[in-house]
FIDREN-769343 format. One record per residue (C-alpha): residue number from 1; residue in one letter; x, y, z. Coordinates in Angstrom, 2 decimals. Layout:
<atoms>
<num = NUM; residu = A; px = X; py = Y; pz = Z>
...
</atoms>
This chain:
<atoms>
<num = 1; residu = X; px = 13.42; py = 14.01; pz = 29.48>
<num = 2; residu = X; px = 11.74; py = 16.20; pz = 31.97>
<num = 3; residu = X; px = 8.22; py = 17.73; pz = 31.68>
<num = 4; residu = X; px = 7.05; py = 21.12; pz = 33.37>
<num = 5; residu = X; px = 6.30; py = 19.49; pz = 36.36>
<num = 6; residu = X; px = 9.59; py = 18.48; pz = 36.95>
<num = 7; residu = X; px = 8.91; py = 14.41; pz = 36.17>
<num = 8; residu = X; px = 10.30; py = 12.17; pz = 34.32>
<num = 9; residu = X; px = 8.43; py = 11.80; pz = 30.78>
<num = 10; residu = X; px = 8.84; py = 8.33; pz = 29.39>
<num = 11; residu = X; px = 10.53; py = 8.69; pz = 25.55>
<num = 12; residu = X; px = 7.87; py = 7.58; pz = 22.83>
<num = 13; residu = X; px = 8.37; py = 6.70; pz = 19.12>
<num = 14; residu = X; px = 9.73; py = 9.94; pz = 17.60>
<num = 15; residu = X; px = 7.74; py = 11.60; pz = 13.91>
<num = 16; residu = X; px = 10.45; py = 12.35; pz = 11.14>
<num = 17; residu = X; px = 10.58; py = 12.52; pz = 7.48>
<num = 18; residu = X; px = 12.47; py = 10.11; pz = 5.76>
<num = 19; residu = X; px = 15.80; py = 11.95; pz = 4.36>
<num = 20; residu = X; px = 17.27; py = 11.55; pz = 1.08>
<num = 21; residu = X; px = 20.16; py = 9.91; pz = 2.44>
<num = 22; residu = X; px = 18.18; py = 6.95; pz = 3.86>
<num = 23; residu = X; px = 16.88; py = 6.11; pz = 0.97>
<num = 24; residu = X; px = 16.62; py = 7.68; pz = -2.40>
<num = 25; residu = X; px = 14.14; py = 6.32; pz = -4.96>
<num = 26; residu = X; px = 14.07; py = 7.64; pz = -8.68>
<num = 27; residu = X; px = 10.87; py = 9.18; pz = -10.17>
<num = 28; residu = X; px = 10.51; py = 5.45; pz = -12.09>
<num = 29; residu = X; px = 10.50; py = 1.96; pz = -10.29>
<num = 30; residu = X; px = 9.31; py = -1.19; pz = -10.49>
<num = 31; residu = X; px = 8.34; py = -3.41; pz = -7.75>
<num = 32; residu = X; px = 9.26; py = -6.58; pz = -8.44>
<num = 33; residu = X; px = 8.18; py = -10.24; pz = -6.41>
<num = 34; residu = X; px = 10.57; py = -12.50; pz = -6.62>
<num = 35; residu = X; px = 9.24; py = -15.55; pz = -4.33>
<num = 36; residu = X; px = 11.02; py = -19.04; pz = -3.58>
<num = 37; residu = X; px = 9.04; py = -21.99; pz = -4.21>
<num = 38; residu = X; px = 6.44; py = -20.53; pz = -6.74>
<num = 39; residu = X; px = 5.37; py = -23.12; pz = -8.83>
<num = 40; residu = X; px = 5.44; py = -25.78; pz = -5.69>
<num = 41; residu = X; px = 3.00; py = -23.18; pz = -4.07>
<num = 42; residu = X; px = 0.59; py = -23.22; pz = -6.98>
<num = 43; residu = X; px = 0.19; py = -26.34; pz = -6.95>
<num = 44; residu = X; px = -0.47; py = -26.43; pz = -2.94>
<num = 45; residu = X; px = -3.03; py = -23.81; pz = -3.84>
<num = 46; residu = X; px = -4.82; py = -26.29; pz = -6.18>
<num = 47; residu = X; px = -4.47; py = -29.14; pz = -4.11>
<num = 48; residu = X; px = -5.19; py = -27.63; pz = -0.30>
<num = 49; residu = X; px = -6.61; py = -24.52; pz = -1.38>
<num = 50; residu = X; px = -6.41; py = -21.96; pz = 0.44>
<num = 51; residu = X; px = -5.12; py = -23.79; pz = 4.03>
<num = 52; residu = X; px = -2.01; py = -24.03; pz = 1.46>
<num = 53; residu = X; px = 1.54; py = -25.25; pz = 3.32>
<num = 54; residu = X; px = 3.39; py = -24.44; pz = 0.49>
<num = 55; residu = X; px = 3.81; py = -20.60; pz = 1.13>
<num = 56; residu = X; px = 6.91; py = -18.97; pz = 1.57>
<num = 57; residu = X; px = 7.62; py = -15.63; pz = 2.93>
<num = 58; residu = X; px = 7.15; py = -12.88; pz = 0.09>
<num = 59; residu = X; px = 10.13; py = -10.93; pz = -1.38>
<num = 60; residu = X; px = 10.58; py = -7.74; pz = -3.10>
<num = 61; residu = X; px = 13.36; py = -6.11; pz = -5.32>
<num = 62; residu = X; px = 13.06; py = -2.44; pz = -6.31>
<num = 63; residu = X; px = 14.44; py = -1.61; pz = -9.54>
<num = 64; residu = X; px = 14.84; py = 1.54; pz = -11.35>
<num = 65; residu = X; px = 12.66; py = 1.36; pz = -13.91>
<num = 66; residu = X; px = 13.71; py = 5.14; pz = -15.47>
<num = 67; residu = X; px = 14.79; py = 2.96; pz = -18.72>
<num = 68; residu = X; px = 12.12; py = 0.26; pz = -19.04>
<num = 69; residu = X; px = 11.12; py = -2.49; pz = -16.67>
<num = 70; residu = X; px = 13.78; py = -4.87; pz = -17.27>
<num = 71; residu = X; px = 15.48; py = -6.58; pz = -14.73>
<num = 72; residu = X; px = 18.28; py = -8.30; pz = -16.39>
<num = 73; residu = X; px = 21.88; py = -7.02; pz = -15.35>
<num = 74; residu = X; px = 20.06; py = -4.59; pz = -12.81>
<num = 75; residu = X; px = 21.24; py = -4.36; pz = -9.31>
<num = 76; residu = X; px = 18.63; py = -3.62; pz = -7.07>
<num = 77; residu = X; px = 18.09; py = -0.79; pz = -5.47>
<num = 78; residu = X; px = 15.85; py = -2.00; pz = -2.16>
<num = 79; residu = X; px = 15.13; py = -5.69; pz = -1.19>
<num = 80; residu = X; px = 12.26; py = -6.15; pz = 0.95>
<num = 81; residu = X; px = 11.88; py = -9.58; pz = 2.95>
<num = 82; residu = X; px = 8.21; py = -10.98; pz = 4.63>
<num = 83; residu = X; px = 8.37; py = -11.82; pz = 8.18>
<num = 84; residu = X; px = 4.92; py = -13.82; pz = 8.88>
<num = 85; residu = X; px = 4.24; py = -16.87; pz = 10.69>
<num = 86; residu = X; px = 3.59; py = -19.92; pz = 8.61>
<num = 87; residu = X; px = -0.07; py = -20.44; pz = 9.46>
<num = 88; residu = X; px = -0.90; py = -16.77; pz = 8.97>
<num = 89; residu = X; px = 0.20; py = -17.32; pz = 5.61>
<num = 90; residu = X; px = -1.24; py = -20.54; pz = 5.25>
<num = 91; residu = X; px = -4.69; py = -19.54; pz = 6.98>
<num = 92; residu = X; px = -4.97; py = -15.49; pz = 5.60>
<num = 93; residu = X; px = -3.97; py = -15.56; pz = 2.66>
<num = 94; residu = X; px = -3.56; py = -12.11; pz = 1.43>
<num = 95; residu = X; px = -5.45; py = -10.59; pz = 4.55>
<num = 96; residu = X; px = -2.22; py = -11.74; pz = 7.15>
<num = 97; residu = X; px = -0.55; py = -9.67; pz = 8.64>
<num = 98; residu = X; px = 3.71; py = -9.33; pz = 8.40>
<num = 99; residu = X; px = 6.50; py = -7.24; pz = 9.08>
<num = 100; residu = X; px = 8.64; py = -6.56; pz = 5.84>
<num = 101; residu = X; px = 11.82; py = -4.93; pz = 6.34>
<num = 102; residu = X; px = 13.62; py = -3.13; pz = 3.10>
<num = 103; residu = X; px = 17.41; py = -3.34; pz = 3.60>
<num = 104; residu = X; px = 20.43; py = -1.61; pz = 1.48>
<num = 105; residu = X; px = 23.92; py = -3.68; pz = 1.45>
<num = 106; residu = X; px = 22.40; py = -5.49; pz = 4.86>
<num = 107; residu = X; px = 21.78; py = -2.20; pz = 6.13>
<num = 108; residu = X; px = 17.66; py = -1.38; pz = 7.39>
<num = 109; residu = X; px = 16.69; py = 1.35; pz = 5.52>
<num = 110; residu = X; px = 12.66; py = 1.19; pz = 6.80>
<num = 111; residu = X; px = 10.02; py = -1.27; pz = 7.45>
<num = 112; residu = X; px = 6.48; py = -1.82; pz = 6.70>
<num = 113; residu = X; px = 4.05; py = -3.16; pz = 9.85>
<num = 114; residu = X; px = 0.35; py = -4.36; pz = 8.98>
<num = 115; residu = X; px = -1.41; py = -6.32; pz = 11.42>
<num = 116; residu = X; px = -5.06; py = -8.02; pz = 10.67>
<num = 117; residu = X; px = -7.91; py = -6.13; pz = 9.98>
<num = 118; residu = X; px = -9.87; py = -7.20; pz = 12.39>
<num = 119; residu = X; px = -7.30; py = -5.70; pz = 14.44>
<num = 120; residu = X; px = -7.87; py = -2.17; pz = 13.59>
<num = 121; residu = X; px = -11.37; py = -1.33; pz = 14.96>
<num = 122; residu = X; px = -12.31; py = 2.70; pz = 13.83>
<num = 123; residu = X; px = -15.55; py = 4.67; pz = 14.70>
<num = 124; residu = X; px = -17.34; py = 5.12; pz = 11.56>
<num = 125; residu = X; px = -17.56; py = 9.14; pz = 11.06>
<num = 126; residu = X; px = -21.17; py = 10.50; pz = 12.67>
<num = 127; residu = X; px = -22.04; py = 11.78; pz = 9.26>
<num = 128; residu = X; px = -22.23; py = 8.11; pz = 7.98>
<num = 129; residu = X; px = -25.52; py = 7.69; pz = 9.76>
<num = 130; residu = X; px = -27.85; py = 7.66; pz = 6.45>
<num = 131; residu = X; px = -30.25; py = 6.02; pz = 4.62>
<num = 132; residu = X; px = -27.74; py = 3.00; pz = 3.62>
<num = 133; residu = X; px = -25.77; py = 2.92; pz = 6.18>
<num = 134; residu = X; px = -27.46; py = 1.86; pz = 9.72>
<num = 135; residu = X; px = -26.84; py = 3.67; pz = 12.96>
<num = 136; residu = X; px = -26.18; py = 0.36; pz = 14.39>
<num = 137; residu = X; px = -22.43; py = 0.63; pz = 12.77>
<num = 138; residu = X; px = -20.55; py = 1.61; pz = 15.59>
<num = 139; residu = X; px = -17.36; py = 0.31; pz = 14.03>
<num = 140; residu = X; px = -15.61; py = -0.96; pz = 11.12>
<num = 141; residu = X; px = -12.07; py = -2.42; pz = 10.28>
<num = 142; residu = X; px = -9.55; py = -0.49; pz = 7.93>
<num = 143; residu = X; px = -6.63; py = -2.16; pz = 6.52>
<num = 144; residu = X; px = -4.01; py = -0.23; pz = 7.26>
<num = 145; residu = X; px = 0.34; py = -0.20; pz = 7.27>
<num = 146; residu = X; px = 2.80; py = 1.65; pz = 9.05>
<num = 147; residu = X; px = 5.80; py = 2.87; pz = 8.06>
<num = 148; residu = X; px = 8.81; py = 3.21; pz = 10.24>
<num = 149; residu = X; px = 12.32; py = 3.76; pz = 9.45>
<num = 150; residu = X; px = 15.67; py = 2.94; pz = 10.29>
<num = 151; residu = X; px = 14.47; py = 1.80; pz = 13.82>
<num = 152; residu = X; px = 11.18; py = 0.97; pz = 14.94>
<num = 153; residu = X; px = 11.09; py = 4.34; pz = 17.16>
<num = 154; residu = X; px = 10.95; py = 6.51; pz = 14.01>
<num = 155; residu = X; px = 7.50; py = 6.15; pz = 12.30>
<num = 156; residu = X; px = 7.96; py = 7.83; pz = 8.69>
<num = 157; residu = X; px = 3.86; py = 7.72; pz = 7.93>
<num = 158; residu = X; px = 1.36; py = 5.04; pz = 7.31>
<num = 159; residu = X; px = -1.61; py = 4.16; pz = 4.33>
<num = 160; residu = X; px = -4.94; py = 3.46; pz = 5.45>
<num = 161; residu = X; px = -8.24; py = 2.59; pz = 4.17>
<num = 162; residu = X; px = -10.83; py = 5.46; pz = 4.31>
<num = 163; residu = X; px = -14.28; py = 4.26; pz = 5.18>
<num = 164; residu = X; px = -16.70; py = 3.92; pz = 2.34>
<num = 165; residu = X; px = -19.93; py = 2.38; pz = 1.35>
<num = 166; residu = X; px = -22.17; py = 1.06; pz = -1.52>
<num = 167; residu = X; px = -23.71; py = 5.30; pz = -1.32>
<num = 168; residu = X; px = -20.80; py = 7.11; pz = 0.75>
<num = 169; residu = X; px = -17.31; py = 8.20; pz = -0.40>
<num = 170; residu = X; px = -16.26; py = 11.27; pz = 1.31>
<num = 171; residu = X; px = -20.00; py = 12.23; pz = 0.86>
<num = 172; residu = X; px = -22.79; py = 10.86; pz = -0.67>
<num = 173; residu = X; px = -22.07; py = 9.13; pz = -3.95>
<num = 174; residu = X; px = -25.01; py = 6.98; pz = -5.07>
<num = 175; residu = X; px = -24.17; py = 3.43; pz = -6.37>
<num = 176; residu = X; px = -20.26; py = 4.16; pz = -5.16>
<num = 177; residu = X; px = -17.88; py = 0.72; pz = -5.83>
<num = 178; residu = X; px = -14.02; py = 3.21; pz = -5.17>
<num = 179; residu = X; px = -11.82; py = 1.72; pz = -2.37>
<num = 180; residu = X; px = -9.78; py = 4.99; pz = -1.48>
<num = 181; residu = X; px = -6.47; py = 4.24; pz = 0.48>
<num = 182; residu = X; px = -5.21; py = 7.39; pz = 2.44>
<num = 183; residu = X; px = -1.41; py = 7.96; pz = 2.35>
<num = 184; residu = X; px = -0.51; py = 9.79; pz = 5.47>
<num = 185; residu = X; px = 3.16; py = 11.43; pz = 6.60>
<num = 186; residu = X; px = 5.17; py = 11.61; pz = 9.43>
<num = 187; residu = X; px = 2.80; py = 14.22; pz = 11.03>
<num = 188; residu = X; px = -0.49; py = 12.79; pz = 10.05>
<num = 189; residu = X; px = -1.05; py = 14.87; pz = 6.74>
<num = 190; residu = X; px = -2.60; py = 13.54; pz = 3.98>
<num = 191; residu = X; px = -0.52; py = 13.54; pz = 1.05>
<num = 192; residu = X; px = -2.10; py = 11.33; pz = -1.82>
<num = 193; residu = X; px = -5.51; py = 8.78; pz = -2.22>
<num = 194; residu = X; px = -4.82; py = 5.45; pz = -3.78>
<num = 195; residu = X; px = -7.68; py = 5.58; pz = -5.69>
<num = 196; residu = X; px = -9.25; py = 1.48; pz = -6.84>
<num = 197; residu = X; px = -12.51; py = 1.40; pz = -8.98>
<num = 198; residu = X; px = -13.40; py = -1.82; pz = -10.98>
<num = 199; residu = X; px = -15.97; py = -0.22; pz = -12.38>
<num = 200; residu = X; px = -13.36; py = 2.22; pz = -14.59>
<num = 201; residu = X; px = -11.84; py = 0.51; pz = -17.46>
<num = 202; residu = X; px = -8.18; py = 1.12; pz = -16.97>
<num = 203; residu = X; px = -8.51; py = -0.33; pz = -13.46>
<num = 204; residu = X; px = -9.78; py = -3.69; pz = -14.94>
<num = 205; residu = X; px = -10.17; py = -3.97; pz = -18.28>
<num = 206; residu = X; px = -6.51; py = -4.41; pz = -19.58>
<num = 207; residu = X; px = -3.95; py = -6.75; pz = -18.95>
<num = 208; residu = X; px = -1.61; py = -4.17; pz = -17.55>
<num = 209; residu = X; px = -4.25; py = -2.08; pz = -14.79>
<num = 210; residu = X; px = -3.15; py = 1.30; pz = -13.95>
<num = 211; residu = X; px = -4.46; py = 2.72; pz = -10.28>
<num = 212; residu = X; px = -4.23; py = 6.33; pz = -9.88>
<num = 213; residu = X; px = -2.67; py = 8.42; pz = -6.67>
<num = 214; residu = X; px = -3.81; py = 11.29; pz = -6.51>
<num = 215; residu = X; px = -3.46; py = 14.56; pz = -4.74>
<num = 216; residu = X; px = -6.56; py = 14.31; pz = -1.70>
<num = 217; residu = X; px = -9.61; py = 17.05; pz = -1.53>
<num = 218; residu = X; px = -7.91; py = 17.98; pz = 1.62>
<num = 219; residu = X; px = -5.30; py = 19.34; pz = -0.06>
<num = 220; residu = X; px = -7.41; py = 22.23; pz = -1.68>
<num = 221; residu = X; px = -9.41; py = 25.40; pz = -0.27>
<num = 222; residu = X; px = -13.34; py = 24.17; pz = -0.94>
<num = 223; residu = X; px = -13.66; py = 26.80; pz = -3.51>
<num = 224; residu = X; px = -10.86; py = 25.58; pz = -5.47>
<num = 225; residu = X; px = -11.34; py = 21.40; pz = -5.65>
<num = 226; residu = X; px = -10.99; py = 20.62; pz = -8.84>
<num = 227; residu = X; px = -13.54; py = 18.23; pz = -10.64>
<num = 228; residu = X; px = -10.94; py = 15.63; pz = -11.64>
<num = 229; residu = X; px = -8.17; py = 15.16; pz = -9.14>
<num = 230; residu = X; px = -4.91; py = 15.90; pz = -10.02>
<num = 231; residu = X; px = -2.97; py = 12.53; pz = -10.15>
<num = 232; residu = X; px = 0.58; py = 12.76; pz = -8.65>
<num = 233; residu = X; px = 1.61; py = 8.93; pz = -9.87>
<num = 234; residu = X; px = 0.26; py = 6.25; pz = -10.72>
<num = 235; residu = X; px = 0.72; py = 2.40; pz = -10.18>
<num = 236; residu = X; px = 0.85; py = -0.06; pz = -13.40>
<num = 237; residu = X; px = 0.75; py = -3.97; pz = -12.47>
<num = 238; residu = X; px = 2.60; py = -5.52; pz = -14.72>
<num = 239; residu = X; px = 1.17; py = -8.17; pz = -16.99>
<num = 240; residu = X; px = 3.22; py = -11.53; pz = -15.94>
<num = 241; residu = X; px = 2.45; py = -14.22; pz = -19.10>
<num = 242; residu = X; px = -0.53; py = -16.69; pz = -19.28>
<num = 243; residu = X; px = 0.91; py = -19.34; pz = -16.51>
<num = 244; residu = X; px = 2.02; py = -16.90; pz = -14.13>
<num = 245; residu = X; px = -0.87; py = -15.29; pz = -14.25>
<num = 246; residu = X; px = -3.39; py = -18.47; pz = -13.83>
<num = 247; residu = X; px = -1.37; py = -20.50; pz = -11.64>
<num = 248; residu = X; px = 0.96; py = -18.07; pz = -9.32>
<num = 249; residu = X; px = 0.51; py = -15.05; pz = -6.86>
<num = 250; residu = X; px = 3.32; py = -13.47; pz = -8.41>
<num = 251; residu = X; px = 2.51; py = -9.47; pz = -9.04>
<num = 252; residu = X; px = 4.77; py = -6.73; pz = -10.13>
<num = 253; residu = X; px = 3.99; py = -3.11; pz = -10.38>
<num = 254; residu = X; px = 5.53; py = -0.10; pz = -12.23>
<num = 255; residu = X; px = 5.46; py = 3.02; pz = -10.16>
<num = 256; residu = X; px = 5.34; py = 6.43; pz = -12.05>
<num = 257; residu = X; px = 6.00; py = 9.37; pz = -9.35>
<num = 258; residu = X; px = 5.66; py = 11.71; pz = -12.12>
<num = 259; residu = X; px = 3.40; py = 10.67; pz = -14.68>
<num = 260; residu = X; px = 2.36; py = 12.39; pz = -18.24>
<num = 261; residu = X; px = -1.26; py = 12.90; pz = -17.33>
<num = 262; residu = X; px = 0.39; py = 14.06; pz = -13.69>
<num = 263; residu = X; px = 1.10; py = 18.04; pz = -12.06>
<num = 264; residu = X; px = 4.31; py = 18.10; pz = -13.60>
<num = 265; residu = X; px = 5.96; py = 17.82; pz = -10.31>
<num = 266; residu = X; px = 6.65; py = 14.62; pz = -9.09>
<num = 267; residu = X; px = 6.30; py = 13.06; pz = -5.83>
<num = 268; residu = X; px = 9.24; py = 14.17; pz = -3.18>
<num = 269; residu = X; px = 12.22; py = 11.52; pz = -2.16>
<num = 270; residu = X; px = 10.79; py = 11.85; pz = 1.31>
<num = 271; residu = X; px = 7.43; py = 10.42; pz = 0.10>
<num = 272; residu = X; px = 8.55; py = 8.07; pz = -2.11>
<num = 273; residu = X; px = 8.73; py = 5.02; pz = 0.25>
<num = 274; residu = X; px = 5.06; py = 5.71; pz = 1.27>
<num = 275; residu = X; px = 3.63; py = 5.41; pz = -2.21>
<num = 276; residu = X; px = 5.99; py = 1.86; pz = -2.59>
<num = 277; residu = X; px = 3.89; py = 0.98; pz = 0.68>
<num = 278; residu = X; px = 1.19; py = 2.06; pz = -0.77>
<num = 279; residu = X; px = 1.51; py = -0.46; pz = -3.25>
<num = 280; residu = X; px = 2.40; py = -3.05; pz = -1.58>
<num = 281; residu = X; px = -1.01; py = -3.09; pz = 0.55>
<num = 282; residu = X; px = -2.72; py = -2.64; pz = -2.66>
<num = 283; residu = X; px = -1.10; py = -6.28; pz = -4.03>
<num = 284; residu = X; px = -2.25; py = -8.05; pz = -0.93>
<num = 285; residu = X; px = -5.91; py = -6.19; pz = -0.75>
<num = 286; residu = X; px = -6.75; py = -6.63; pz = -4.19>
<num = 287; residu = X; px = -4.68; py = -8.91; pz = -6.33>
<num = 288; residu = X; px = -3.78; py = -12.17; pz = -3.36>
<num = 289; residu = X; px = -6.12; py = -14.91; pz = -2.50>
<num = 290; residu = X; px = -8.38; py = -14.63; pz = 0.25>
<num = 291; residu = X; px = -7.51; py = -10.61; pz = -0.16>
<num = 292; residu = X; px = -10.00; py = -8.47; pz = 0.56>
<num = 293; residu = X; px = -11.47; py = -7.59; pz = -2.43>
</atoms>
């Protein structure tokens, strides 16, 4: 490709919306872990800790959940397989970083790409400079995942962490304890806020948590933000029995991209695979060993 001057301009990653025909999602799925090796890893875990040897690379099936969360004579509809190192998973726990690739019939459909937190060194916003937070915060490190598609030229969006603080999300909020996790498109638009609060019952006080996504204040004129946010899906982790529950890291998570308390519309096919990103950050942040929270 030329540019104006009449050079040649080297060919970066291209911006595109997923289509429908590279993968299509139904308004209901479940995310479910299927990992090799379980039990023999709990144990590791309760005999090394966390420097565990015993863990194998994660897998995922995606199943449509339109009729109930059962797996049994299913096919699936995505599989999604962990590529990490064996000490990262050993060492990090649930903070590693991995590529995961979700494949069709053998065929790539997209990936996911999260590197290390410590990795991903952002300014903290100007307007952070207050009373609880100290000027001498020039940085801070979001966790954050990429999506790309079919090849690793075509990025389809990413989800990252927005900064916040014990008195600060997205302005001041006194005694604050949300994690928000952005959900951005092709084109850098933000779509949706995974919103996590242990402090609200439904996100902890049940064996089957439900985490909100919901439609960002960026999406309204500042006249018209509504008080409550208007929740465009939500995320249910699925409540595992007793032993699998004490003993493994196994999670799985219902994903409603039209929910009853929702807009009434649900989440586009093009957007789908974010919010299944989405989720899959929020396992390892908030529901892995050694994750971070």
């Amino acid at each position: 490709m030329q540019d104006k001057a009449g050079g040649i301009q080297a060919a970066g990653p291209t911006r595109q919306t997923m289509s429908g025909d590279a993968v299509k999602l139904p308004e209901k799925v479940l995310l479910y872990q299927k990992k090799d090796g379980e039990w023999m890893a709990a144990c590791g875990r309760i005999l090394c800790g966390p420097c565990n040897p015993c863990e194998n690379n994660d897998k995922f099936l995606v199943y449509d959940a339109t009729n109930g969360v059962e797996v049994e004579g299913k096919q699936a509809l995505l599989q999604l397989d962990e590529n990490s190192g064996c000490c990262t998973r050993a060492f990090c726990g649930g903070r590693r970083g991995f590529e995961m690739v979700a494949t069709r019939d053998g065929q790539r459909k997209f990936a996911l790409k999260r590197k290390h937190r410590l990795k991903n060194c952002a300014g903290v916003p100007s307007a952070l400079v207050t009373l609880c937070t100290s000027p001498l915060t020039l940085c801070w490190f979001p966790e954050i995942i990429e999506v790309k598609g079919e090849t690793d030229e075509e990025i389809l969006g990413k989800v990252e962490q927005r900064y916040t603080d014990g008195c600060y999300n997205d302005g001041i909020k006194i005694c604050n304890t949300a994690v928000v996790y952005e959900i951005k498109n092709a084109n850098n638009e933000h779509i949706s806020d995974v919103n996590v609060d242990f402090c609200k019952s439904k996100n902890c006080c049940s064996l089957k948590p439900v985490f909100d996504i919901v439609k960002p204040r960026s999406a309204y004129a500042e006249k018209d933000v509504p008080e409550k946010p208007e929740v465009r899906a939500n995320v249910r982790n699925q409540f595992m029995g007793i032993a699998k529950e004490c003993c493994t890291q196994i999670e799985n998570f219902e994903i409603d991209m039209n929910p009853a308390d929702g807009t009434g519309n649900p989440v586009p096919e093009d957007e789908r695979a974010l919010h299944l990103a989405a989720t899959i950050l929020l396992k390892y942040t908030h529901f892995d060993s050694n994750g971070d929270n």
